[in-house]
N, C-alpha and C positions, 0 to 999 in steps of 0.2 A: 402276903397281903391279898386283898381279895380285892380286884381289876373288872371294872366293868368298860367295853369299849363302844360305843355307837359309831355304827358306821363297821362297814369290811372294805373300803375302796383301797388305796393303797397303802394310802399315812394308818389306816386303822386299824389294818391288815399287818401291815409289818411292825409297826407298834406293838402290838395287842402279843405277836408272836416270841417279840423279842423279850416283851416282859412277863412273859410265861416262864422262856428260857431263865430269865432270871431267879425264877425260883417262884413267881408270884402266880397265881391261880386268876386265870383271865377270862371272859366270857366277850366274846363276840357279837353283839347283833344287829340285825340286817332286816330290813322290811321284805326284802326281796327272797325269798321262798328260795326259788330256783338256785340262786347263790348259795342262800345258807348249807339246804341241800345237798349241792355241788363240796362245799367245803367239809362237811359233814363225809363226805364219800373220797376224800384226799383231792380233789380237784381243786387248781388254784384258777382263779378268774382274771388274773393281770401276769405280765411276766416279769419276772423280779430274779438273778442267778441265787440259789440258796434258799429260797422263800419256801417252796414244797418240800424238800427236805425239814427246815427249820416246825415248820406246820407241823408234819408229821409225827416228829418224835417227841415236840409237845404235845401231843393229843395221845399217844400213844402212852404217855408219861401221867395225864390226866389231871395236867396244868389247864388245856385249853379247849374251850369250848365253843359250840357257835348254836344263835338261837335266834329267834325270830320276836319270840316274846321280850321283855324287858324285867317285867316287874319283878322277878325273883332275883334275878343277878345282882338288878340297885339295888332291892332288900339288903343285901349283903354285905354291898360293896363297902369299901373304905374308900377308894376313889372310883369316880366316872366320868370315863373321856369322851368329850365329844370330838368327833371324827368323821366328820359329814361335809360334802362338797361346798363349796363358795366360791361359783363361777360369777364369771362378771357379769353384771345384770343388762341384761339388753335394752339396747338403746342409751344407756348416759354412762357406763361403765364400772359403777358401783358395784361392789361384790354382793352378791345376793346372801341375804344373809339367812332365808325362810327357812332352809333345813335345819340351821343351828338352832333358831328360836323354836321349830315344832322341837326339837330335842331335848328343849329347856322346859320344854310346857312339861313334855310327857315326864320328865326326869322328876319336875317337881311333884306328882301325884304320889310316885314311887319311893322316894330315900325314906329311911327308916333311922333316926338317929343322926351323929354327925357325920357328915356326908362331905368330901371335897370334891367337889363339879368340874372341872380341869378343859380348858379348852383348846385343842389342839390343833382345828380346823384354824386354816389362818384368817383370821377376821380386823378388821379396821378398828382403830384405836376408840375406845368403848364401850365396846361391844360385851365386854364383861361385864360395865355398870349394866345395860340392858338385859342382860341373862339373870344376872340378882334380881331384877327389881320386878321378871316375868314368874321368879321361883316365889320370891316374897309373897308378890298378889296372888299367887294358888295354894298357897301354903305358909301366911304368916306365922303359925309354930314351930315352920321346919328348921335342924340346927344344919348349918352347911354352911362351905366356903366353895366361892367362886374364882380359881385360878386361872392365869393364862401359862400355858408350857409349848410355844411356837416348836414345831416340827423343822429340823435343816439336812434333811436324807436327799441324797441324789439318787435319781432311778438310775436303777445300775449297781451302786455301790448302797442299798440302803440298809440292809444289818452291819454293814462296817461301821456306817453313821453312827448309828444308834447304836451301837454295842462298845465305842471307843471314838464319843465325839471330840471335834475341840472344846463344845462348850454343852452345858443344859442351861436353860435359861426359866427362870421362872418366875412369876410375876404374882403377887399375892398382895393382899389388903387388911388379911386378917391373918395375926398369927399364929392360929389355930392348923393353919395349911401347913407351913413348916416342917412340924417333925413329920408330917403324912408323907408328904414330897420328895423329901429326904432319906429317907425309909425305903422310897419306892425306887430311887438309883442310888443307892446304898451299894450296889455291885460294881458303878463304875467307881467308889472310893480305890481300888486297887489299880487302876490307870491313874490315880489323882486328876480325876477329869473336875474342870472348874464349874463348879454349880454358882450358875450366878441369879441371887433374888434379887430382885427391882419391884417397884409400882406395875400395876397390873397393867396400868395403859403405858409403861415403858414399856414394858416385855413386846406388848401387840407393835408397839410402834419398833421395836427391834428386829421383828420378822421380816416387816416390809422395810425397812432401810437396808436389811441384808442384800435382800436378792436384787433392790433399786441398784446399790452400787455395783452388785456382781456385770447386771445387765448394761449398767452402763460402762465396766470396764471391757465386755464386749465388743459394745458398740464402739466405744473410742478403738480399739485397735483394728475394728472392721474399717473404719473410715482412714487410718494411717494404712489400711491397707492399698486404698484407694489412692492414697498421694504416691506409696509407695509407685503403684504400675503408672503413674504419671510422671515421675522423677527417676525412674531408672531403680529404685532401691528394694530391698530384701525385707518384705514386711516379718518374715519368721528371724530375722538376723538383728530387725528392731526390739523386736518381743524380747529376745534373748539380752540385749544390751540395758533393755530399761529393767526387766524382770528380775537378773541380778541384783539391781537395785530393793535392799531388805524392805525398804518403804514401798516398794509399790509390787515385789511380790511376781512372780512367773504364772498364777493359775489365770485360767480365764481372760489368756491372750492369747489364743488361736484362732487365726483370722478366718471366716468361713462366711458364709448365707447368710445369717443371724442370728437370733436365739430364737428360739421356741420351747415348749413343753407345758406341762399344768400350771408352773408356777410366775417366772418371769413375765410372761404378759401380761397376765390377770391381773399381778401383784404391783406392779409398773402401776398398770392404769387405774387400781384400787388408791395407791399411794395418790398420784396426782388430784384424782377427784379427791381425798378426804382433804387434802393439802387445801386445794382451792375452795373446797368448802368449809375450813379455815381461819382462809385469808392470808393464807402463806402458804403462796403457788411454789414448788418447785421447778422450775424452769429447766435447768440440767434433766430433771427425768421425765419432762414433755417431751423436749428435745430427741432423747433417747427414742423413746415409745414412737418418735412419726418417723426418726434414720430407722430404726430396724424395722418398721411397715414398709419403707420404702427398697429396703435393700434385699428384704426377699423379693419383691417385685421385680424388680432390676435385677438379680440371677438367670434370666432365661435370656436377657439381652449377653450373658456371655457367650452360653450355648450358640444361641444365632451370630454372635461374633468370629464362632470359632469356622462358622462354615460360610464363611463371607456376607453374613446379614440375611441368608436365604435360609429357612426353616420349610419353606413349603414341600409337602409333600417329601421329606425326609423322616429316617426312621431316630428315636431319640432313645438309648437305651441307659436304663435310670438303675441306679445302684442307691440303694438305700431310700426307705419312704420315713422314719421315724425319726422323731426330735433330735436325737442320739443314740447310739450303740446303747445295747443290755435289755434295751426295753422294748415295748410295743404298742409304746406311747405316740398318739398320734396329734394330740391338742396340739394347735397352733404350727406345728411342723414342718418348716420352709419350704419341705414340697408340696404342702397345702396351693401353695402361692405357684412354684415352678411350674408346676407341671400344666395346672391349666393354660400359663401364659406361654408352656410353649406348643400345647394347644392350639389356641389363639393365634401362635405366629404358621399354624397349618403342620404342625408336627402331629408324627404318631407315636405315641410313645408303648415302648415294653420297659415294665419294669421288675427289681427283686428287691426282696428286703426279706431278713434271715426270721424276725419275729411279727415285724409289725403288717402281712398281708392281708390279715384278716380285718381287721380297722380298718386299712387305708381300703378295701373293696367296696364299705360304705362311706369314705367320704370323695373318691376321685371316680370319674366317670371315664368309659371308654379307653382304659388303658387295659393293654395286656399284659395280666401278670405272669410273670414267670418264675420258674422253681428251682432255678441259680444263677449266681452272677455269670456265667456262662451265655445261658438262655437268654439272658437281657441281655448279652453284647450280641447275638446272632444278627448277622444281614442291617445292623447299626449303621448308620451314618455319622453318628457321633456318639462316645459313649461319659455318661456321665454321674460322677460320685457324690452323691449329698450328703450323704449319710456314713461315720466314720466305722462301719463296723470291722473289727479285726479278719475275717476272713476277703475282704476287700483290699487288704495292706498289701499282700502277696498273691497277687494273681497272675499265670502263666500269660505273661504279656507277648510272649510268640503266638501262643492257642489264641490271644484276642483276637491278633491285629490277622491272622489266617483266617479267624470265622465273622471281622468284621465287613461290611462292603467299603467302608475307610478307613483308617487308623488315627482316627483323631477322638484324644482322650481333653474332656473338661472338667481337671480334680476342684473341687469347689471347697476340699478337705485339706491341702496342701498332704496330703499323705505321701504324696512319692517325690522323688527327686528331679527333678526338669531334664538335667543335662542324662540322665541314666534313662527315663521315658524313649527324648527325643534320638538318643543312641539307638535306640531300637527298631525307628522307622516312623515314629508316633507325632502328630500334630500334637502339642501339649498346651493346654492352656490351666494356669491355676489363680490366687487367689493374693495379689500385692506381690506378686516376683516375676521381676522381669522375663 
């Protein structure tokens, strides 16, 4: 089939890649020159494990392509994804939604015949009716269907996603979409991955109730972590005892800083506001959205705990800037919040992070980066882990605690063991254990 995708950011990017692999002929585009360019020349502009390789030898193979113009690829297309950002809008927190609609305007000058419009950018419950009804008024002739097909990739892990989900989910009004849609993941019938159709405004409302309860099973084990260090108990020994439980499940109970990344915040605060405008506030995912504001903030009062409430004029050496391991995803990032508050409490900080230094150099001021975990524990007065990336699991905890000016470690990650740290000579503080 023939794949038109808007947008190269991440979701469009590795979409667009994967259903290349799939056997389908994809065209990429991008307003942005330099990008296309770049991807035109084997450069990838996000960090993704797998994604340059993947790129590669679809383009090589003469599945995949990238271009800046539009109109010939939707000519063609059989479906065209929209794949363009939907940050929260500033000031009230609604998702902006202007990229999707210029995509719609332009989409509709361009389809040639029946055309499925698919929308993949996560958008509020709607928003589909609105994208029909911007193609209709610029092209009452045109034949097309407007789908919703919600994106569930984790950065990190995102052609696993896509190439062997638990679910595709798809949302359509008219049954014309159908066998297009079906056709186009016709490759995961051989994992029996469950293709689930619904109503197009279930579908959008399926995206944002995913990640609402992901973030708020989060949050709930961030705050048992909290009773945990006030009660004596083992917040990873709770995780384990409720997580066996088949009903509620072992992922996304690890107790830590918060959540952050592209999507949980945004989609949090997207949900709430569409709820309340409504008239049916969700209250559980307000709740959520102000503990997890609040609990990155409250992270650097640990740091300052660990060295008696005194941060002045000490050295704070930071392991990890990015949302999570894999990627060099900076949005929302708990050490967005960390670092300046310890800042603020008169710290200096050095930090590392394996992908994400180039981002975090434009959004955090006055830190010295450094180019290994090593170099970020040098002459430390305390050193500390935000970010769980694997080369941080196994660090030569002699060569720290020799090259730090104290030995006192703040795992924020619960990655190592308390009693095996503190063996070594090491202040330890972590995250709901004693």
């Amino acid at each position: 089939m023939h794949v038109t995708m808007i947008g190269t950011g991440y979701v469009g990017l590795v979409s667009g890649a994967c259903f290349a692999d799939f056997g389908h002929t994809v065209t990429c585009i991008d307003k942005d020159a330099g990008k296309i360019e770049r991807l035109r020349s084997g450069g990838i502009p996000i960090y993704e494990p797998g994604l340059d390789v993947l790129v590669a030898q679809n383009v090589r193979a003469g599945r995949l392509f990238f271009d800046t113009e539009a109109a010939e690829a939707v000519k063609k297309a059989d479906a065209v994804f929209i794949a363009v950002g939907t940050p929260s809008r500033r000031g009230d927190g609604h998702a902006d939604l202007s990229y999707v609609y210029a995509a719609a305007e332009e989409i509709a000058g361009l389809i040639d015949g029946f055309t499925v419009i698919v929308t993949k950018s996560t958008v509020p419950v709607g928003t589909g009716d609105e994208i029909e009804k911007i193609i209709k008024a610029k092209r009452p002739d045109a034949q097309f269907a407007v789908v919703s097909n919600p994106e569930f990739l984790r950065e990190g892990a995102a052609i696993e996603d896509f190439k062997r989900p638990d679910r595709v989910v798809v949302g359509i009004e008219d049954e014309r979409a159908r066998p297009v849609m079906t056709e186009l993941y016709r490759p995961l019938f051989l994992n029996e991955t469950p293709i689930l159709f619904t109503g197009r405004r279930t579908s959008e409302l399926i995206k944002y109730a995913a990640n609402a309860f992901l973030a708020m099973k989060i949050t709930f084990i961030n705050e048992m972590a909290d009773l945990c260090e006030a009660v004596g108990a083992d917040v990873q020994q709770v995780a384990r005892g409720i997580g066996l439980d088949k009903r509620i499940g072992n992922k996304f109970l690890n107790a830590g800083p918060g959540y952050g990344g592209s999507c949980f915040p945004k989609d949090t605060l997207a949900l709430v506001r569409t709820a309340t405008d409504a008239g049916a506030p969700v209250r559980l995912i307000e709740t959520t959205v102000k503990v997890n504001d609040n609990r990155k903030k409250a992270m650097a009062g640990k740091v300052s705990d660990a060295l008696a409430g005194d941060l002045s004029g000490k050295t704070v050496g930071v392991l990890g800037l990015t949302f999570k391991p894999n990627t060099d995803d900076m949005r929302d990032a708990p050490s967005l919040d960390i670092v300046p508050a310890l800042q603020a409490m008169g710290a200096k900080v050095q930090a590392f992070d394996p992908e994400g230094g180039h981002e975090a150099r434009q959004l955090l001021r006055d830190v010295d980066f450094k180019d290994d975990p090593y170099a970020a524990a040098q002459g430390a007065d305390v050193l500390v882990i935000i970010t769980e990336w694997d080369q941080f699991r196994a660090l030569d905890l002699g060569r720290v605690k020799e090259i730090m000016k104290a030995p006192v470690l703040v795992d924020l990650r619960n990655i190592y063991k308390p009693d095996d740290v503190r063996s070594r000579g090491f202040k330890y503080a972590s995250v709901g254990r004693a």
